[in-house]
DOBADO-900529 format. One record per residue (C-alpha): x, y, z; residue number from 1. Coordinates in steps of 0.25 Angstrom, whole numbers, always signed. Example, Ala and Ser with C-alpha at 12.3 -4.5 7.8 and 13.67 -1.06 7.14 Angstrom:
2
{{+49; -18; +31}; 1}
{{+55; -4; +29}; 2}
***
This chain:
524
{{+191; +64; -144}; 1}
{{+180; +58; -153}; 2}
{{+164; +61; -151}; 3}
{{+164; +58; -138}; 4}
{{+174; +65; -130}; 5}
{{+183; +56; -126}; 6}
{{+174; +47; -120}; 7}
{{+173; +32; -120}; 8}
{{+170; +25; -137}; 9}
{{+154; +22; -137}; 10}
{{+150; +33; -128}; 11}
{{+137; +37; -134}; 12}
{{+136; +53; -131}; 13}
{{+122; +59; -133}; 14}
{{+120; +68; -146}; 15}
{{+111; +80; -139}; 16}
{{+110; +81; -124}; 17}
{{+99; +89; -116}; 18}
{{+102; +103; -109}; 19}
{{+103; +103; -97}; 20}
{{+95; +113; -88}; 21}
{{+103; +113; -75}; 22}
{{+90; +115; -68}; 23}
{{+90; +112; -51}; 24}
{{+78; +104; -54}; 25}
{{+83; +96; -64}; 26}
{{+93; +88; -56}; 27}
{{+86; +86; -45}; 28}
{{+93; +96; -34}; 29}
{{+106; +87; -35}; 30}
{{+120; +96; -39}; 31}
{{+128; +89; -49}; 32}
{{+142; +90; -46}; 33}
{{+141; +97; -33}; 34}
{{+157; +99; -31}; 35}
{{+160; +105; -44}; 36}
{{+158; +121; -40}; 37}
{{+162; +120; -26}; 38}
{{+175; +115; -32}; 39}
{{+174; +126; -43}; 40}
{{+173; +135; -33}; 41}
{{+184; +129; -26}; 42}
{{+192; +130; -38}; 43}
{{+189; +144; -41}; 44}
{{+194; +151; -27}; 45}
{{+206; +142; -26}; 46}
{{+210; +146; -42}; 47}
{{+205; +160; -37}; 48}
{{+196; +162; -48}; 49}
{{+184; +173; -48}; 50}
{{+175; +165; -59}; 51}
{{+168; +152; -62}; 52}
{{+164; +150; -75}; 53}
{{+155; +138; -77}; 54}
{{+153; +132; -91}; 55}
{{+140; +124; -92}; 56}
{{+135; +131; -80}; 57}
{{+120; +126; -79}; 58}
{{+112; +132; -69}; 59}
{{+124; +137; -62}; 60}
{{+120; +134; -47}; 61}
{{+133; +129; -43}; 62}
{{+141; +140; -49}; 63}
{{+133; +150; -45}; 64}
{{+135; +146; -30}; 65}
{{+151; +149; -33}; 66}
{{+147; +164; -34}; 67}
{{+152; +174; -29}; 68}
{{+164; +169; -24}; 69}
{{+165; +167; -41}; 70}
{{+159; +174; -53}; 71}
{{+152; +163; -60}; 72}
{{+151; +161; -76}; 73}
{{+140; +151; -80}; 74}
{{+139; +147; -95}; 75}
{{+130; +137; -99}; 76}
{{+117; +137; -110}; 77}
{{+103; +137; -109}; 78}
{{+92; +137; -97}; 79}
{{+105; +135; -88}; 80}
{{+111; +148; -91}; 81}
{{+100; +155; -91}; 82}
{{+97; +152; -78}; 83}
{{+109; +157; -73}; 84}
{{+109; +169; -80}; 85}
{{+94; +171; -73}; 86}
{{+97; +167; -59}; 87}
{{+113; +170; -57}; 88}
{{+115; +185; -60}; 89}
{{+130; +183; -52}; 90}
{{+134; +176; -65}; 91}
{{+139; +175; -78}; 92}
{{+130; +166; -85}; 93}
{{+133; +163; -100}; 94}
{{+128; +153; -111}; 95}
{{+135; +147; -120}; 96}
{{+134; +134; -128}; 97}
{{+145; +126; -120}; 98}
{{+148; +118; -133}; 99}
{{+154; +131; -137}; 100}
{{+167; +134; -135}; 101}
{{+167; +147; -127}; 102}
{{+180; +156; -123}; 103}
{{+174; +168; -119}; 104}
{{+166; +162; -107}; 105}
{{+173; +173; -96}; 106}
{{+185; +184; -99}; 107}
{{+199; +175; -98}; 108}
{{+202; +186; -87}; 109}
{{+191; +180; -80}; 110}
{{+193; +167; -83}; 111}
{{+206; +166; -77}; 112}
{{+199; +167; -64}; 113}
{{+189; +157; -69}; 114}
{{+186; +143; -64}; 115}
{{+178; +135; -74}; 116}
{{+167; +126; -72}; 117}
{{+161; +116; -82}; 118}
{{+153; +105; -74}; 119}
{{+144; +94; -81}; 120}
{{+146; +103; -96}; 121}
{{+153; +94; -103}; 122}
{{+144; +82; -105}; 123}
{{+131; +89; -110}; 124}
{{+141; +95; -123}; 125}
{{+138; +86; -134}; 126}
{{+152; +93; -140}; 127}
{{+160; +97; -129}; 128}
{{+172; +103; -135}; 129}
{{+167; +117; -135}; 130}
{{+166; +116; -119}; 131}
{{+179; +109; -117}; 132}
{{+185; +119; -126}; 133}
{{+178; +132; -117}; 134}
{{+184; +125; -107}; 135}
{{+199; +125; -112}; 136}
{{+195; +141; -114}; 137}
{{+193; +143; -100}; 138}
{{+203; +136; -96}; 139}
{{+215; +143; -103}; 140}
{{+212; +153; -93}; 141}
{{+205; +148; -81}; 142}
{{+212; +141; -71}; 143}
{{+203; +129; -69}; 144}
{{+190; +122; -73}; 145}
{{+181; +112; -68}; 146}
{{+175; +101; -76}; 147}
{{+164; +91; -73}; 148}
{{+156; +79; -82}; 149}
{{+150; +67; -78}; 150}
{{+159; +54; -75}; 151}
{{+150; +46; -84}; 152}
{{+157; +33; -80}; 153}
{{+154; +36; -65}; 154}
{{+140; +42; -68}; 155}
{{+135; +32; -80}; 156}
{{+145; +20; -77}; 157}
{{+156; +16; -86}; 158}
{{+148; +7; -96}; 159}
{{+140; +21; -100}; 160}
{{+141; +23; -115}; 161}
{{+132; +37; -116}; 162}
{{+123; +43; -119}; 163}
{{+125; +50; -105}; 164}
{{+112; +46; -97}; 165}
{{+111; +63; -95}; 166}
{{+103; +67; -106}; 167}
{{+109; +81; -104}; 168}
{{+123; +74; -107}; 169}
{{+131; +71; -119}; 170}
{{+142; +63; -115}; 171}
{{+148; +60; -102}; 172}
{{+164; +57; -100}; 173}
{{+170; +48; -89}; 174}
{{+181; +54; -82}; 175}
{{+195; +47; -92}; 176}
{{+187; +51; -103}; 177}
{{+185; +66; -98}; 178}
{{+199; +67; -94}; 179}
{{+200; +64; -109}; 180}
{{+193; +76; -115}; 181}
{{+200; +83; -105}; 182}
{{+214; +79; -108}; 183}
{{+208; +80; -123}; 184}
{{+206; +96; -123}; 185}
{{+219; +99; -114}; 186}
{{+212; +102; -100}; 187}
{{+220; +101; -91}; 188}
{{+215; +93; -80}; 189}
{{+218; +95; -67}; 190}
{{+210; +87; -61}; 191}
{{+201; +77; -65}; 192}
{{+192; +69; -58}; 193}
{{+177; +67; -51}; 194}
{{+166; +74; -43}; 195}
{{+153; +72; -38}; 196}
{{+140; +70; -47}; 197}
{{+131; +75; -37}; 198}
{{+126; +78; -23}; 199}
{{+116; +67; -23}; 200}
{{+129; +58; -23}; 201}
{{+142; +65; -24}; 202}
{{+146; +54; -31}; 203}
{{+160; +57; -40}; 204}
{{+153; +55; -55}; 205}
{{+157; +69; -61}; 206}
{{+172; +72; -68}; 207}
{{+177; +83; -63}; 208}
{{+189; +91; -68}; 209}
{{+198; +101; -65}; 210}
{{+204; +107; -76}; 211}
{{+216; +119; -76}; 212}
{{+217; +131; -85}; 213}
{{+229; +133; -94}; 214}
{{+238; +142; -84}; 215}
{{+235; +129; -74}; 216}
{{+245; +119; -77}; 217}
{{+242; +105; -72}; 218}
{{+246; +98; -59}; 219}
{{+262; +92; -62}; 220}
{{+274; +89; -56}; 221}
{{+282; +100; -51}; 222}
{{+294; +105; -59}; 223}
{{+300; +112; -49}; 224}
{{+310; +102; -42}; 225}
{{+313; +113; -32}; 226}
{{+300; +113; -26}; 227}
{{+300; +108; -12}; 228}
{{+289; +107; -4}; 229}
{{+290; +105; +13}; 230}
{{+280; +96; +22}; 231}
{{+281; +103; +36}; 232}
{{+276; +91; +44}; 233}
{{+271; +90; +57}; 234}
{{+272; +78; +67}; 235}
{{+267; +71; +80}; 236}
{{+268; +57; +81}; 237}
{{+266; +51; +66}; 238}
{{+276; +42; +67}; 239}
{{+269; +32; +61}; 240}
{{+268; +41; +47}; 241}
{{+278; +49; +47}; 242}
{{+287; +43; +38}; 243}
{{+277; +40; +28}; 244}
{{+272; +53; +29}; 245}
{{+285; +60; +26}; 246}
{{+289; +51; +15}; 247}
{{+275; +54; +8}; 248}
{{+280; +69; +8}; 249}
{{+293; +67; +5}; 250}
{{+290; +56; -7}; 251}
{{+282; +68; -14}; 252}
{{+294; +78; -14}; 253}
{{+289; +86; +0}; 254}
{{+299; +87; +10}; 255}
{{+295; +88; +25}; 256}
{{+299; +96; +37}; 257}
{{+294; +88; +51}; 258}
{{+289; +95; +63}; 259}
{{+286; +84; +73}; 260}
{{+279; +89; +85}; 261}
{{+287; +80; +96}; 262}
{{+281; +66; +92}; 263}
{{+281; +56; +103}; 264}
{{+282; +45; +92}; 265}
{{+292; +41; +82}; 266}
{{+289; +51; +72}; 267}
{{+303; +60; +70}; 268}
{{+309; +48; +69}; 269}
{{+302; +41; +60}; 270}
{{+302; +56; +51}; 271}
{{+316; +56; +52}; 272}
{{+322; +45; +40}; 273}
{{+317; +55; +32}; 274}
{{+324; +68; +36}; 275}
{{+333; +72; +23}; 276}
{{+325; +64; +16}; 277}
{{+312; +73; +14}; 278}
{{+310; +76; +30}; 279}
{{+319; +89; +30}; 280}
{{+317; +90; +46}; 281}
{{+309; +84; +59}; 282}
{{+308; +96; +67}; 283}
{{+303; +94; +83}; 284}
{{+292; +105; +84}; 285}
{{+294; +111; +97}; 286}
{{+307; +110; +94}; 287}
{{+310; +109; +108}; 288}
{{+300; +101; +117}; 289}
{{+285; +94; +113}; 290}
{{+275; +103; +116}; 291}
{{+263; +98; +124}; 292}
{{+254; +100; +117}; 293}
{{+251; +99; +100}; 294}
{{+253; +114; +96}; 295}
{{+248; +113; +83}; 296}
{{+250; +128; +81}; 297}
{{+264; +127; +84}; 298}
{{+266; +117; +75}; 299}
{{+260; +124; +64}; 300}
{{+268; +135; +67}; 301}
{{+280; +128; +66}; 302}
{{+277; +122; +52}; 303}
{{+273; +139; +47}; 304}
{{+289; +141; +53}; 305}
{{+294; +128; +46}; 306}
{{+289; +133; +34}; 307}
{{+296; +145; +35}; 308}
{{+310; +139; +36}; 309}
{{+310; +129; +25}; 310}
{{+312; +130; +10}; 311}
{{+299; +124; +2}; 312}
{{+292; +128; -9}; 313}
{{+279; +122; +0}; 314}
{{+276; +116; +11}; 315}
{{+266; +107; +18}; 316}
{{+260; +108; +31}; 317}
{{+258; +92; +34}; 318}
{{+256; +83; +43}; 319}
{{+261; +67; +46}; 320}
{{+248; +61; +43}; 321}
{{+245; +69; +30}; 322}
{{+249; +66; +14}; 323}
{{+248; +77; +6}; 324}
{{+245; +75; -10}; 325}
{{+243; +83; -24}; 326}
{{+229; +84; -29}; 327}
{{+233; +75; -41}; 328}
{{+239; +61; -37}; 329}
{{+248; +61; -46}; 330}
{{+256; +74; -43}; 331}
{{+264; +74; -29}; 332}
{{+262; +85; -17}; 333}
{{+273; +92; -22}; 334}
{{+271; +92; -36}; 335}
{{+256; +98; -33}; 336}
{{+262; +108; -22}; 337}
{{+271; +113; -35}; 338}
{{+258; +112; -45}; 339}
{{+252; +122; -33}; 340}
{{+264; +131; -33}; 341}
{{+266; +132; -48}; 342}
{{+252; +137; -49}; 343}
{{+254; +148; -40}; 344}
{{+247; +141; -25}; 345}
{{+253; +141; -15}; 346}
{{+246; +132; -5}; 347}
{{+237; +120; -5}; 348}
{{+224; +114; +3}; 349}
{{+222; +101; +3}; 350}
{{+210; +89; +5}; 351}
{{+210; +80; +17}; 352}
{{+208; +67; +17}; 353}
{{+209; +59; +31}; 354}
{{+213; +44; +29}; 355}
{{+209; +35; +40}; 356}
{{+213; +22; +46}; 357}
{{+205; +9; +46}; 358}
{{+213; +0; +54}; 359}
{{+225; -1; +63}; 360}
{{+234; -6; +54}; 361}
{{+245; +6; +48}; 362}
{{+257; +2; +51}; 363}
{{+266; +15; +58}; 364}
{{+275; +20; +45}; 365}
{{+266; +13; +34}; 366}
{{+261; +24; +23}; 367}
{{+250; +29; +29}; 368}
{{+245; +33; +15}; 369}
{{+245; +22; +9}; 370}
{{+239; +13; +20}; 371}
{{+226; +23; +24}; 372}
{{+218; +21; +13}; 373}
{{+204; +26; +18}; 374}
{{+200; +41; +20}; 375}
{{+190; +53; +20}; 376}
{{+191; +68; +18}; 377}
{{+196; +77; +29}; 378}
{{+183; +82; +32}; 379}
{{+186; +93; +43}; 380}
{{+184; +107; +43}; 381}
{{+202; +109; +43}; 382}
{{+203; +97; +32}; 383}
{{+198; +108; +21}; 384}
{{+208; +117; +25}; 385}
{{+222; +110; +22}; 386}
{{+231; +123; +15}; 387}
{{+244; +116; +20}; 388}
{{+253; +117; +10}; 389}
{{+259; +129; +6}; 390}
{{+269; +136; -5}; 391}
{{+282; +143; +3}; 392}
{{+279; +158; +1}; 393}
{{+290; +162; +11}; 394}
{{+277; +164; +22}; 395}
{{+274; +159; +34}; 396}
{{+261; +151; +32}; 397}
{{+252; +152; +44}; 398}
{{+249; +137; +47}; 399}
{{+245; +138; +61}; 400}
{{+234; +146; +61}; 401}
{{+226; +137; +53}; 402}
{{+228; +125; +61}; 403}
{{+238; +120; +49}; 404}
{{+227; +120; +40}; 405}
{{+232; +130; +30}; 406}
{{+243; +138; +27}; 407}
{{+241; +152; +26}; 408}
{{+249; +161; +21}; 409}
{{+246; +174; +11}; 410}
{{+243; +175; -3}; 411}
{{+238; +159; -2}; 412}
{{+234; +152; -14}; 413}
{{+230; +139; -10}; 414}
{{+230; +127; -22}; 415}
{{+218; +125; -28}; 416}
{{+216; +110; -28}; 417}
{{+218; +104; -14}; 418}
{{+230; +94; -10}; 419}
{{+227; +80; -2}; 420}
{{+231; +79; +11}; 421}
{{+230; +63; +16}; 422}
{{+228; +63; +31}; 423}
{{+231; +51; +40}; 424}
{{+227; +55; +54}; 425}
{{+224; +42; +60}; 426}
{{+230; +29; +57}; 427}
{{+226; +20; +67}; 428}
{{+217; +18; +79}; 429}
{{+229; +19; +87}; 430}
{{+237; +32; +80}; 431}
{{+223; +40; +81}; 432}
{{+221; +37; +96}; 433}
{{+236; +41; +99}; 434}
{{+236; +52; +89}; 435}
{{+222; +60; +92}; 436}
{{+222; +56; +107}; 437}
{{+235; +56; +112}; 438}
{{+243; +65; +102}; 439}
{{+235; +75; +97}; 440}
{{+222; +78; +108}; 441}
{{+229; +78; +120}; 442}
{{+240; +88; +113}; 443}
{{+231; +98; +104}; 444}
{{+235; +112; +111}; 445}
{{+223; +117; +119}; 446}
{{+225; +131; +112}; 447}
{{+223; +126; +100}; 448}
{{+212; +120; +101}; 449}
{{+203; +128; +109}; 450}
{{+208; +140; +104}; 451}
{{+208; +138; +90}; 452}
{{+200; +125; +88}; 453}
{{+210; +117; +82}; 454}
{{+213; +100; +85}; 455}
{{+196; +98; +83}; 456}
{{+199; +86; +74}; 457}
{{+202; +76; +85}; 458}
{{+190; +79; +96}; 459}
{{+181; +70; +92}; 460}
{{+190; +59; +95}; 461}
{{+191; +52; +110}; 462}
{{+197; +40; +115}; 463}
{{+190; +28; +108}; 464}
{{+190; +35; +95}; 465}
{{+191; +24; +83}; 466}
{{+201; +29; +72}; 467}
{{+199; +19; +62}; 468}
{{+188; +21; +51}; 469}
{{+180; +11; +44}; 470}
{{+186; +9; +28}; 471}
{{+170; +13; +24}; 472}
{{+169; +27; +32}; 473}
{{+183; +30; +23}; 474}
{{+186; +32; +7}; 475}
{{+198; +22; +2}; 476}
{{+207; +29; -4}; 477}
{{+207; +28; -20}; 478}
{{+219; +35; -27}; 479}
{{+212; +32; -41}; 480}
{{+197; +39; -36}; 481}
{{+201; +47; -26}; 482}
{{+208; +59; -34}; 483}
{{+196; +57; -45}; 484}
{{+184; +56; -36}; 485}
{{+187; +66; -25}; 486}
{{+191; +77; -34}; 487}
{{+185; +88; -29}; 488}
{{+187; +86; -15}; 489}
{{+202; +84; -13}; 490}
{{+206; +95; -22}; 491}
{{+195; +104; -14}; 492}
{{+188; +99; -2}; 493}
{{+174; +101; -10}; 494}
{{+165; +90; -8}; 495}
{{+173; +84; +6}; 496}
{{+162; +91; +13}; 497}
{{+146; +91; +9}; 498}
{{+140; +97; +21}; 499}
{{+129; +98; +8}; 500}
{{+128; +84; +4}; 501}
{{+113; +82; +8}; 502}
{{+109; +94; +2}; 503}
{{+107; +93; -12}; 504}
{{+99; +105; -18}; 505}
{{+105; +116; -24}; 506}
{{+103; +126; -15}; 507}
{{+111; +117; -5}; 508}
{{+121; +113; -14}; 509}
{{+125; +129; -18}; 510}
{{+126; +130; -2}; 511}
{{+136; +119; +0}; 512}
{{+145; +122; -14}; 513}
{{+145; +136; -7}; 514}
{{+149; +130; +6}; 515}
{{+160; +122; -1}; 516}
{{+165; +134; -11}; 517}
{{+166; +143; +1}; 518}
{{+171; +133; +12}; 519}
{{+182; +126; +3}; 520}
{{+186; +138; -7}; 521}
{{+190; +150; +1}; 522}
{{+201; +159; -6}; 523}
{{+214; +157; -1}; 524}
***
């Protein structure tokens, strides 16, 4: 490990660094790290926790705004704590020197039901072993902690050599060399990547990880050859990727069972190869004639009785145009759907992301993943609600009455960290003029949507509308950043939405981490 830490030979660290009164003033109204404890929060309700402990708390404003859906612990030293034990009488405020190693911090009762916070400590430590090693305390009963330091490559460029230019820092790590000390002291790291610096930029300079307590093993391939997981797939008219579709399932070990709601194009027949391959049945929904209407409710309906008939660990709720993924890339759908069961969930949410097309040229059973390569967050109020996947419990899950947004069923303990769901609604000029104005306005059932609001997301669009986006208005898709950089907001949704981002004083700030804590974090 040498002096350094693990980082880079010739890093010059600074011998004595200054404290640092987290003081409002000081920085200029702008809120470091402005995601970090609306994803603790996050964190906390969907691990069920009660507590959050927050080592090297400062003046504890962020924290603070989590109570009192948590009791808060703060420890910290000097001016900072003393502030907080003057203005936050909700608390628990402690001081302690954080180069101490401290196992006493909250009754191990408690701290089973605690998720730890430790963001932007480590680099004012002139010797942070004793911090690390509270850490490892902590988490041989917590279930999970959340780490932040500044990406000193990102922040200082590659070529910096230290002293850090904060005179309040000691040293400061790029993110292979933090993985390092890490991977040094046995963490285990769930998740390992970056979030914002600030809300002046919101630009991704800060390491973030996620690291799991000693009764949470680590994300791995499912043991279990038994486990079976069923795709119940709806259909109208994708014969252009429903092949592909199936075949992206059926390659990750999912079987699928097809309801297609009468196509008038080619898309049981294309579906077909693939029955006993994967594709256990194509399944007309009305069984006996079309309807004339799209009865979405009925369809939904029909997937809750589907379910109820087949044998599955789990299933999905899916669509054609859709491709569901672990939170880690390295680790298939169903090995993660097994990683979900064995730690006692028994249904997950997922992130959107809408990928778009930018010319006419997909060719009709091309791989639709691999060709659209420019995409944005699903951004609509529906998009943060995606529960739709689910553990067989031997219950009819209520399907419909969501609009197919989530599964509910009793006793539901819905996975911490959110699954990706790719969506490819539109692939051409030509399919979103047939699909939105000939397939899917004309037909929405009238009940349906005066009645209970649903089939909104199309009304904005007339004849004339231009489906193809401009490259620039989009975000290419980047395998090697994208799992690093957006972090925060595919395994939670935080940051997706800033209905805040212009407002950058404290007072506001608190308000929008609320906003976010209480609008993405309800209990399930």
């Amino acid at each position: 490990m040498g002096d350094n830490y693990f980082i880079k030979p010739g890093y010059i660290a600074r011998e004595k660094a200054e404290y640092f009164e987290d003081a409002p003033e000081s920085r200029d109204k702008i809120v470091h790290q402005p995601d970090v404890y609306a994803l603790a929060g996050y964190l906390a309700n969907k691990f069920e926790c009660t507590h959050i402990l927050d080592i090297g708390c400062g003046r504890a404003e962020k924290l603070a705004a989590l109570f009192p859906e948590f009791e808060v612990v703060g420890i910290d030293i000097g001016s900072n704590i003393d502030y907080c034990n003057a203005h936050y009488p909700f608390g628990m405020w402690h001081k302690r020197d954080l180069e101490q190693v401290h196992a006493d911090l909250v009754p191990v009762d408690v701290l089973e039901k605690t998720l730890v916070v430790c963001s932007d400590v480590i680099e004012h430590l002139a010797n942070p072993i004793g911090l690390l090693g509270t850490l490892q305390h902590c988490l041989a009963h917590a279930p999970v902690a959340i780490v932040t330091t500044p990406e000193r490559d990102l922040v200082r460029g590659p070529a910096d050599r230290g002293p850090p230019a904060n005179p309040a820092h000691v040293r400061e790590w790029n993110l292979a060399e933090f993985r390092e000390l890490l991977d040094n002291f046995s963490f285990k790291t769930a998740f390992l990547g970056l979030t914002c610096n600030n809300n002046r930029d919101y630009a991704k300079r800060t390491i973030l990880a996620i690291l799991h307590g000693g009764a949470m093993p680590l994300p791995q391939i499912c043991a279990n050859d038994s486990f079976k997981v069923i795709a119940i797939m709806t259909a109208y008219n994708e014969s252009d990727i429903i092949y592909p579709s199936l075949c992206q399932l059926i390659n990750n070990g999912i079987a699928v069972y097809l309801i297609d709601n009468w196509s008038t194009d080619d898309t049981a027949s294309a579906a077909s190869p693939l029955l006993g391959k994967g594709l256990i049945a194509i399944e007309r929904f009305p069984s006996q004639n079309p309807s004339q209407s799209y009865d979405w409710q009925a369809l939904l309906k029909r997937v809750e009785d589907v379910a109820l008939t087949l044998d599955a660990d789990w299933f999905i709720h899916h669509d054609v145009d859709e491709i569901r993924e672990s939170p880690w890339p390295n680790l298939s759908l169903r090995d993660a759907l097994c990683y979900a069961d064995c730690l006692g969930f028994n249904a997950v949410d997922h992130t959107v992301l809408d990928f778009r097309p930018t010319d006419e040229a997909f060719p009709s059973g091309g791989d639709f993943s691999a060709y659209f390569r420019h995409w944005e967050f699903g951004r609509r109020r529906g998009h943060f609600n995606q529960i739709k996947a689910w553990k067989n419990l031997g219950v009819r899950v209520g399907l419909a009455v969501s609009g197919g947004h989530e599964a509910i069923f009793p006793g539901r303990r819905v996975f911490p960290y959110k699954f990706l769901l790719r969506h490819y609604p539109v692939r051409s000029q030509r399919h979103g003029e047939k699909k939105v104005l000939v397939d899917r306005k004309p037909r929405f059932n009238r009940e349906e949507k005066i009645t209970l609001g649903w089939h909104s997301q199309y009304d904005h669009i007339r004849t004339g509308h231009n489906f193809i986006y401009e490259p620039s208005a989009l975000l290419p898709f980047d395998a090697d950043t994208f799992y690093r950089d957006y972090l925060v907001e595919r395994t939670s949704g935080i940051g997706i939405l800033r209905q805040e981002a212009g407002n950058n004083d404290q007072r506001g700030f608190v308000g929008a981490l609320k906003k976010l804590l209480y609008g993405f974090a309800k209990r399930s």
